[in-house]
N, C-alpha and C positions, 0 to 999 in steps of 0.2 A: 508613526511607527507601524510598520505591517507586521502581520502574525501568521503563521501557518500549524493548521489545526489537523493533526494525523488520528486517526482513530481503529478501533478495532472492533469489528462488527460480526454476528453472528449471522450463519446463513440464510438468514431471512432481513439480512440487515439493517438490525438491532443493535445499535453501540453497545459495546461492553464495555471501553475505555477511553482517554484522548490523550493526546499528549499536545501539549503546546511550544512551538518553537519560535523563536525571529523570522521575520520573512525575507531575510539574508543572507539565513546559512542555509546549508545544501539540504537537500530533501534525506539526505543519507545520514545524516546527523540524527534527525528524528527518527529514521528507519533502524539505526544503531540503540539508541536510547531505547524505543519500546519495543525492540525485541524480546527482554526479560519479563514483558508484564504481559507478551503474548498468549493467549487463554490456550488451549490444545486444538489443534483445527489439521484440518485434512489438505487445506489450500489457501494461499496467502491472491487475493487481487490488489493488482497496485499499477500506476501510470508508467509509463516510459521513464521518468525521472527516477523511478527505485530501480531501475535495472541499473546492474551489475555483478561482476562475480562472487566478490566477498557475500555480498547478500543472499545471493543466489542458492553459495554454496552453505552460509549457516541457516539458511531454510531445509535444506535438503540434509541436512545434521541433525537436525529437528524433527525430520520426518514428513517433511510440508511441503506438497508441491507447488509452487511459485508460476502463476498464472499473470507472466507481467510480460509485455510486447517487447521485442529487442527496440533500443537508440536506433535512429538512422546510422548513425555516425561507428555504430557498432561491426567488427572485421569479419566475425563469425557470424552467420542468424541463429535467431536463436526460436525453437517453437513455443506457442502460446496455443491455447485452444480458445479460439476468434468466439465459440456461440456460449463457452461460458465465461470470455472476455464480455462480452454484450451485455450479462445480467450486470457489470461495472455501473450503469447508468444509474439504477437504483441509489448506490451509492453516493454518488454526484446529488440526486435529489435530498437526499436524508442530510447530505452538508449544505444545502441550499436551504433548506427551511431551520436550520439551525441559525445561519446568517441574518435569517429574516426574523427569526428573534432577539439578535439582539440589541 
């Protein structure tokens, strides 16, 4: 059984939360579920897989700008800003040493 581990991180990324889902349903499933336990933040980063409108638009309802790269497969582009896309890596790290604990 796979699992998929979403999380929410402070800007020095520092988990504040996780959510845990199947690694079967859509990434959007987990991005629906913990949007209520979202802490107050100025800017959401997230992979290709959370783009979309609905998300897009209850982040920007929220006040939050959505720093997430459009889908290839997407009809409109959509802008990200690529240098504080970058600092995403960190993130990747911090779910990697979680991995390796356990």
């Amino acid at each position: 059984m796979n699992t998929k581990l979403h999380a929410a991180a402070d800007q020095n990324r520092w988990p504040l939360s996780f959510f845990m889902t199947v690694g079967l349903i859509s990434d959007h499933t987990g991005a629906a579920a913990s949007l209520d336990s979202l802490p107050a933040a100025q800017q959401v980063q997230g992979d290709r897989r959370y783009d979309s409108d609905w998300f897009r638009d209850t982040l920007k309802e929220k006040d939050i700008k959505p720093c997430i790269p459009g889908r290839k497969s997407r009809g409109k582009s959509v802008k990200c800003n690529e240098r504080k896309y970058k600092g995403r890596n960190r993130s990747k790290i911090m779910f990697r040493r979680i991995k390796n604990w356990r």
